[in-house]
C-alpha positions in Angstrom: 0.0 0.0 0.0 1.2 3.2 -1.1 0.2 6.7 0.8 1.3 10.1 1.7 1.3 10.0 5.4 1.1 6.9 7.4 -0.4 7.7 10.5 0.4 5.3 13.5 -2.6 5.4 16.5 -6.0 5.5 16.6 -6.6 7.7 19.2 -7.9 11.4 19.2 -4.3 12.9 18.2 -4.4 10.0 15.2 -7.7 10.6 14.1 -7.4 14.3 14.1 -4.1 14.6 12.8 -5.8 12.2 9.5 -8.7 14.6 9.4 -6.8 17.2 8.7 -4.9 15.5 5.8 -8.2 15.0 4.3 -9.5 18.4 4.4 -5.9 19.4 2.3 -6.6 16.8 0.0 -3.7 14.8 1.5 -3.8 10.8 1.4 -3.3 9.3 4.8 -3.9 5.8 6.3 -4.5 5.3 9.8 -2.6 2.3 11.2 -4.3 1.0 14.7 -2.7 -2.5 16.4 -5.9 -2.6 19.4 -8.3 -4.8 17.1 -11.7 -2.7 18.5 -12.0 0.9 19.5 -11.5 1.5 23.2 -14.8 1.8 25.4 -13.1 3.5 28.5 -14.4 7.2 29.0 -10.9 7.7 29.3 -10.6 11.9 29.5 -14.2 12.5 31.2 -14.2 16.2 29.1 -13.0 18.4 27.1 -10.7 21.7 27.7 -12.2 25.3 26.5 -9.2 25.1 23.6 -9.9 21.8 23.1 -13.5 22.9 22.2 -12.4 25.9 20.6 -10.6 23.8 18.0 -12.9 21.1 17.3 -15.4 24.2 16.5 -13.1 25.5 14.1 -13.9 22.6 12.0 -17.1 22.1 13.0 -16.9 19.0 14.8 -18.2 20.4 18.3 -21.8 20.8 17.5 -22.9 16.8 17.0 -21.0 16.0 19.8 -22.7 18.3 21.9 -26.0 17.5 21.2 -25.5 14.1 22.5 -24.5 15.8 26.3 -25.5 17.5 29.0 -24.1 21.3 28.8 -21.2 21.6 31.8 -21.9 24.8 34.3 -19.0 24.3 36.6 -15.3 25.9 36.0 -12.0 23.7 35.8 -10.0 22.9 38.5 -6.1 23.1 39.6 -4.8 20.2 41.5 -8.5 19.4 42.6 -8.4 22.7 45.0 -12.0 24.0 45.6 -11.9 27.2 43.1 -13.5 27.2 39.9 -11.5 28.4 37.1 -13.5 31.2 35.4 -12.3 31.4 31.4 -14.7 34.1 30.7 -11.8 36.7 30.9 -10.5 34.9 28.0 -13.3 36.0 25.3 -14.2 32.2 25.1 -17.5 30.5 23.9 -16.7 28.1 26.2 -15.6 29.4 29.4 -16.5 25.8 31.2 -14.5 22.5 30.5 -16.9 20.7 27.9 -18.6 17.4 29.2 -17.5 15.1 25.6 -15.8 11.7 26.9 -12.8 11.0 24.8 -14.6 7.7 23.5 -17.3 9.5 21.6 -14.9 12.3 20.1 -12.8 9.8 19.0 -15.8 7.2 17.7 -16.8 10.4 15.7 -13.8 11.2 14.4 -13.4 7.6 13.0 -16.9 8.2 11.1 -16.0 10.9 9.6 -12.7 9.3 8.3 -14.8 6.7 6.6 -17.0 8.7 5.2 -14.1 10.0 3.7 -12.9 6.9 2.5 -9.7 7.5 4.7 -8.6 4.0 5.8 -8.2 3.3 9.7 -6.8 -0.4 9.5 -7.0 -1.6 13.3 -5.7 -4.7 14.0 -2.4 -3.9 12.5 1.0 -3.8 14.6 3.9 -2.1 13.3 6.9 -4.4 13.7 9.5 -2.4 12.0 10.0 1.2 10.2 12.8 1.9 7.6 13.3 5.4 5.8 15.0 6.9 3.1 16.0 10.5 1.2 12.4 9.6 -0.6 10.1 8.5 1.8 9.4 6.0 4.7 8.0 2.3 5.4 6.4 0.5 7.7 6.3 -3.4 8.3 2.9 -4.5 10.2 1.6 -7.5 11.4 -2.1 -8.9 12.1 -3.7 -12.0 13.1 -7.0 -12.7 11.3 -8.8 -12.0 8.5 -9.6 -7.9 7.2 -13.1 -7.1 6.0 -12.4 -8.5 2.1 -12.7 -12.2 3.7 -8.9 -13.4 2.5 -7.1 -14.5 5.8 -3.5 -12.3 5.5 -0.5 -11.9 8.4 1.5 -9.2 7.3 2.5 -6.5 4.3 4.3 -3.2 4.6 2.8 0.6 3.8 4.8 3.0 2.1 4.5 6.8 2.8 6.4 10.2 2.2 6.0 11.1 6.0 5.1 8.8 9.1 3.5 10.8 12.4 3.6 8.8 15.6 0.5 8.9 17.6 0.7 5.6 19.3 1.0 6.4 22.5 3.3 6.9 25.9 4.4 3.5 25.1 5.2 4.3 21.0 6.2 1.4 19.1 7.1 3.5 16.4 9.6 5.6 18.9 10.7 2.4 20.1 11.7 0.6 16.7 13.4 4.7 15.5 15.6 4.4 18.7 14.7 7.9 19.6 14.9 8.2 23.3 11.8 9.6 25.5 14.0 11.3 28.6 12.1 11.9 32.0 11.2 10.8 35.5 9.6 7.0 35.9 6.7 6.7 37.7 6.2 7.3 41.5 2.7 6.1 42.3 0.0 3.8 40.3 -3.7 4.1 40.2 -6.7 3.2 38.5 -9.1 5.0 36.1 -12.3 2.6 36.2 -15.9 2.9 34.5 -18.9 1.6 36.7 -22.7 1.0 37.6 -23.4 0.7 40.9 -26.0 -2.1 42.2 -26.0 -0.1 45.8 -24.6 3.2 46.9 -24.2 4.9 50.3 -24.9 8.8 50.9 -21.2 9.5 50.5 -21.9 8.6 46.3 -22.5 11.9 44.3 -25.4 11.8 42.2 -25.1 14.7 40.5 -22.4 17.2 38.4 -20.1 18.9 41.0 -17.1 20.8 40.8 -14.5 18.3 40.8 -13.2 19.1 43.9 -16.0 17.9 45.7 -15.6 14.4 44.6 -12.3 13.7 46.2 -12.5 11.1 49.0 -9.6 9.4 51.5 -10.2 6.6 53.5 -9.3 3.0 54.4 -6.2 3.5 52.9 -7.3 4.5 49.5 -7.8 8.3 47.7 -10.6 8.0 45.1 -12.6 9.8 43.1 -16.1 8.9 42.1 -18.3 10.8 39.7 -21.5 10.4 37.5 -20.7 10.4 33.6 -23.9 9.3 32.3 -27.7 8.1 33.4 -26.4 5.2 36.2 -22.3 5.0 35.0 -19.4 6.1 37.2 -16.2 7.0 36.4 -13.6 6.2 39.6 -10.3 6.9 40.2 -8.6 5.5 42.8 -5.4 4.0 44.3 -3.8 3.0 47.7 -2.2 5.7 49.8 1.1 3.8 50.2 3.3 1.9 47.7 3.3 1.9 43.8 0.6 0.0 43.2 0.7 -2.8 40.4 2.7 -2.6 37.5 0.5 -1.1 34.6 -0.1 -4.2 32.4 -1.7 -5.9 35.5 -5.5 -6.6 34.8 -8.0 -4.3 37.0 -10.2 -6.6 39.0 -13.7 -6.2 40.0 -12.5 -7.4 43.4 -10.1 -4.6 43.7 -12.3 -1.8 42.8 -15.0 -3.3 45.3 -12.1 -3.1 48.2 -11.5 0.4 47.0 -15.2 1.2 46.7 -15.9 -0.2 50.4 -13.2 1.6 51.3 -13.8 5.0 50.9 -17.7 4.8 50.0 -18.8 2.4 52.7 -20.0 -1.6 52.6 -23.4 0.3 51.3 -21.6 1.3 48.8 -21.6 -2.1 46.1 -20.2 -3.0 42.5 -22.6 -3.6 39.9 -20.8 -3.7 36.4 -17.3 -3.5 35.6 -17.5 -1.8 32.3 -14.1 -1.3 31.6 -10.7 -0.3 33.5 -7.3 0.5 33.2 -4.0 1.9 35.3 -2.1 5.2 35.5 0.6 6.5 36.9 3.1 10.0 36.5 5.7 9.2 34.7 6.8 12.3 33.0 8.3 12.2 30.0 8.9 13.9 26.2 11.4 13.8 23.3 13.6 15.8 22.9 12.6 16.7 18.9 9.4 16.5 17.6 10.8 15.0 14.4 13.3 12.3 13.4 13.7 12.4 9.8 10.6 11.8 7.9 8.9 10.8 11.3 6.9 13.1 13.7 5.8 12.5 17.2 2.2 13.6 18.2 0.4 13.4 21.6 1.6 11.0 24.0 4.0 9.7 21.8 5.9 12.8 21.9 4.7 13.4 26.0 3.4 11.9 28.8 2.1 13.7 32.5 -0.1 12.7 35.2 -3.5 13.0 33.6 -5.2 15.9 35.7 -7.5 17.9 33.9 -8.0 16.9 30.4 -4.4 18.3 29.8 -3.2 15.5 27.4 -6.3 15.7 25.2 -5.9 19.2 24.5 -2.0 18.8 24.1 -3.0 16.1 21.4 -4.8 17.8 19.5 -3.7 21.2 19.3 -0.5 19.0 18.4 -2.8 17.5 15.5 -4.2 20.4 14.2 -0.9 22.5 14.5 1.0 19.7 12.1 -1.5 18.6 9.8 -1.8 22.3 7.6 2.2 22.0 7.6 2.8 18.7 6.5 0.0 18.9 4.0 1.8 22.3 2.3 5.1 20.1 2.2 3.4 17.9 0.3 1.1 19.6 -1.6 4.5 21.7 -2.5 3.9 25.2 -1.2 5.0 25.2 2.5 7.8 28.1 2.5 11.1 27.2 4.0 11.2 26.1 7.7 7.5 26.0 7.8 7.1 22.2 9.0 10.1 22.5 11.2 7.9 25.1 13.0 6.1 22.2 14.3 9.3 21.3 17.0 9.7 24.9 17.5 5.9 25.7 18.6 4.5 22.6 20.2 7.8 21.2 22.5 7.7 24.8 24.6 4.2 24.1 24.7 4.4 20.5 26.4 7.3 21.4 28.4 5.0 23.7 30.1 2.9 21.1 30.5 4.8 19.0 32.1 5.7 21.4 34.6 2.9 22.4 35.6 1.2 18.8 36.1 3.8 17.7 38.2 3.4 20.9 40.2 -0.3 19.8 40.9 0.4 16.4 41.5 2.6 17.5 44.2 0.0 19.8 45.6 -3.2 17.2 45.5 -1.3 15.7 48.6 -3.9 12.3 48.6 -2.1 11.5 52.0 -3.0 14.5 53.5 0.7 15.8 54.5 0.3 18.5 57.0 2.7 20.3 55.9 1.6 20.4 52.0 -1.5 20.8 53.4 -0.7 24.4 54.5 0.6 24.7 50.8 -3.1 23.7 49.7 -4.6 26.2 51.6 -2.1 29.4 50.1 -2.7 28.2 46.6 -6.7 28.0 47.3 -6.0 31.7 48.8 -4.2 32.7 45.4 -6.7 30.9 43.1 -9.4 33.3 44.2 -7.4 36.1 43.5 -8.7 37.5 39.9 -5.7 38.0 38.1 -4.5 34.5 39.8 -7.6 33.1 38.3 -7.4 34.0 34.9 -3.9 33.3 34.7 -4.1 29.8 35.8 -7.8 29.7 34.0 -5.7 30.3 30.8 -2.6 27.9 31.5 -4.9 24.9 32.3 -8.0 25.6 29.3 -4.9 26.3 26.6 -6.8 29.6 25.6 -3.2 31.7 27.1 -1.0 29.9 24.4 0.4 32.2 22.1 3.5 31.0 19.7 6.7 32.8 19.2 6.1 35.5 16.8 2.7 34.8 16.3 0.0 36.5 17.7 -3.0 34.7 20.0 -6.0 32.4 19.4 -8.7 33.9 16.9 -11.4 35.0 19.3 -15.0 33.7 17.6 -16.2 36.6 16.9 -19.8 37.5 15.5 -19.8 38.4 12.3 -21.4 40.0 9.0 -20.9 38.2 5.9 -22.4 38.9 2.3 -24.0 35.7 3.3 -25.3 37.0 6.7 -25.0 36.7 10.3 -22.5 33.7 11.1 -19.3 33.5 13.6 -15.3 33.7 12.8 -14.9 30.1 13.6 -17.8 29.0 10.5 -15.1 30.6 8.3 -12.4 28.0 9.2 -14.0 24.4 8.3 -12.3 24.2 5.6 -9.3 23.9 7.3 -7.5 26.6 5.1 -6.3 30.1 6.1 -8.5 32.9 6.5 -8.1 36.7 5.5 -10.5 38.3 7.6 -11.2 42.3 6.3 -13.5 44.1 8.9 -13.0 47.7 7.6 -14.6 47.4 4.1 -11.2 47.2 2.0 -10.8 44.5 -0.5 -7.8 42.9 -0.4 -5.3 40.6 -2.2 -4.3 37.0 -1.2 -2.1 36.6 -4.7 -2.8 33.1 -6.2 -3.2 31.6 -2.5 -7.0 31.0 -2.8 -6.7 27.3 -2.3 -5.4 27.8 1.2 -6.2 31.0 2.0 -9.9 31.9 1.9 -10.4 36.1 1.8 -14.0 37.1 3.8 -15.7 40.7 4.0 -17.5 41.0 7.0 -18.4 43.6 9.8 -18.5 43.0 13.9 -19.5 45.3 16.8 -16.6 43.0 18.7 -13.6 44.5 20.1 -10.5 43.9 17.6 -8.4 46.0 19.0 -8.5 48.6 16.4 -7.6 46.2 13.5 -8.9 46.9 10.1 -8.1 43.3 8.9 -6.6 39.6 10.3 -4.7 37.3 8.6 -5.8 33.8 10.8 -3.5 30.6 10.6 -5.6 27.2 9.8 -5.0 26.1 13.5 -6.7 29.7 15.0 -3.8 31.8 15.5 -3.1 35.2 14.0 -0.7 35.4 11.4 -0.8 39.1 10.9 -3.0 42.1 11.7 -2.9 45.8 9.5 -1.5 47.3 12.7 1.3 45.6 13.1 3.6 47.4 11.2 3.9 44.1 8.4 3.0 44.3 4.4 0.3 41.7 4.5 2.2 40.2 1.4 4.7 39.4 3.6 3.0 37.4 6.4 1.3 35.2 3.6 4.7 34.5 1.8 6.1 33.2 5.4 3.0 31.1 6.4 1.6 30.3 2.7 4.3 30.2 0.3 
């Protein structure tokens, strides 16, 4: 088989990183080695960015109409302080309550509507590359959907983009090392019914930080995700905890449940259920010859907050416009290394700051981070404290080197009517947005670079006209001193 990018994961980074290959025109082939999509909620929701980007293609709106609507703020290190986004001009100023399972089950759809191939079952066993393009060698047991039984074949691409994981097979087999801390502690992530519960068992949508528990040992987390389903997280208070490829029992998650909840408290189903722990880690380039790392195969944290989601796919959507003007032979010079340069600083950040609250959540109740707990609470309630870490955590303060900050969604006036900034970006092109009337010139860039007249009573800080990047970030404003012809050569060719 023969494509332009081979695309190495099936999860959200994969699937979104593909997407955007398709809206460019760009062949890609997902490559998945788990046989059936994952039914784990996995990340319970969705970060304000997160959303944000997903509604510049407009992918947000199905989802949404399947969920109940969140009203509670985000959280830092589970203190009790809502984060309030609504200082960052977003539509979405609460996390948004989309499980990682159906975003990625819808992404998957819309791949095959597109004909896109997402070939699951498939484990790559070795990768080669060349000054011409790269190869992968897979392996399968069974028989594909055509009916003839096959074991093995190899795919053959101009790029690869590893987005297989904390555990990367394809990072693995390149030799490229993933430098960091090993884990400290192990715990489970767990999705449940309940066949009894005590009156310590939410039943309704809190701020997160009223659903932390200690007790009997054991620092959990129970919440409602759906009509009668939990998800749980839990582990012991001392000692690592089982080694992550260790099977979750029902048996253990009904100690942990008695535990902390009460022998009222009693397992129905075991829906699904894996382990955690936090290991930090990242690469120290994005890129190793004609191979790219994306999502947790380029980073793994602690998973607090929806933070690796959002990293994911803002890493997706950040590479896919690049790597499809490589290929589609118009990216300027140094545009796709611009990947490395943008998204590492990003993760790093990350990093830090997970680590930071992992520190600071304190499930054993240290006295002395305790009075630590308490001075950050003080400081979250601070305003400017607030916003800042409001920002940091939703991914709506990120704001590349020499590029200027997210496109805020504003409402607009079209020659078409009333619509919003981010309807002008499905396309997953460029946008030259003029607000003051004057018509101008995006040379012969009008297959990636889309030129709209419209109007808005929204504050744009004086600016007459914005030049927007196909991942939401402004590429150039008429106040900023630039020819416009010159911030489309750098970022279009």
């Amino acid at each position: 088989m023969r494509t332009e990018v081979i695309v190495v994961g099936a999860g959200p980074t994969g699937l979104m990183l593909a997407y955007e290959l398709t809206l460019a025109g760009v062949p890609a082939v997902v490559v998945e080695k788990q046989r059936t999509p994952s039914t784990q909620s996995r990340a319970g929701g969705l970060q304000p960015r997160t959303a944000e980007v997903l509604d510049l293609r407009g992918l947000l709106e199905p989802l949404l109409a399947q969920e109940p609507s969140e009203t509670t703020g985000g959280h830092f290190a589970t203190l009790p302080v809502e984060l309030d986004c609504r200082p960052w001009r977003t539509r979405y100023p609460h996390p948004v309550n989309v499980p990682q399972v159906r975003l990625e089950a819808h992404l998957e759809r819309l791949l095959g509507e597109q004909g896109v191939p997402v070939l699951r079952g498939h484990e790559v066993t070795a990768v080669t590359q060349d000054p011409e393009g790269i190869t992968i060698t897979w392996h399968a047991d069974g028989t594909p959907g055509g009916g003839e039984a096959w074991d093995g074949g190899e795919i053959r691409g101009r790029y690869l983009v590893a987005c297989d994981g904390g555990h990367s097979t394809v990072r693995r087999l390149l030799g490229v090392p993933f430098p960091g801390r090993e884990r400290r502690m192990s715990a489970v992530a767990a999705d449940l019914t309940l066949a009894s519960r005590s009156e310590t068992v939410p039943t309704e949508r809190k701020h997160f930080s009223q659903y932390t528990r200690v007790a009997g040992g054991f620092h959990a987390i129970l919440h409602p995700i759906g009509p009668d389903l939990y998800r749980m997280l839990f582990g012991r208070l001392s000692g690592q905890g089982p080694d992550r490829e260790t099977p979750v029992s029902a048996d253990e998650v009904r100690e942990a449940l008695h535990a902390v909840y009460g022998p009222d408290t009693e397992l129905g189903e075991l829906r699904a259920a894996s382990r955690f722990g936090d290991a930090v880690r990242q690469v120290e380039r994005y890129r190793e010859g004609r191979a790219f790392f994306a999502g947790d195969a380029a980073h793994i944290h602690m998973p607090i907050g929806g933070q690796g989601v959002n990293l994911g796919l803002q890493d997706a959507v950040n590479l896919g416009w690049k790597l499809a003007g490589t290929i589609r032979g118009w990216a300027p010079a140094g545009l796709l290394d611009s990947y490395h340069e943008e998204r590492h600083p990003v993760a790093a950040r990350v990093l830090r700051h997970t680590r930071a609250q992992a520190v600071i959540m304190n499930p054993g109740r240290d006295e002395e981070l305790g009075t630590v707990r308490e001075l950050v609470t003080e400081l979250l309630g601070l305003p400017d404290t607030n916003r800042y870490v409001s920002g940091m955590m939703s991914g709506l303060d990120l704001r590349y080197p020499g590029v200027g900050p997210r496109l805020i969604d504003l409402d607009l006036t079209t020659e078409d009517g009333p619509t919003r900034a981010s309807r002008l970006m499905c396309s997953g092109r460029g946008l030259l947005l003029s607000l003051d009337g004057r018509r101008r010139s995006v040379g012969d860039r009008s297959d990636r670079v889309e030129h709209v007249m419209a109007k808005t009573d929204e504050d744009v800080d004086s600016a007459g006209a914005l030049l927007v990047r196909p991942d939401g970030y402004l590429a150039w404003t008429d106040t900023d001193g630039t020819p416009l012809d010159t911030a489309l050569a750098r970022w279009f060719g």
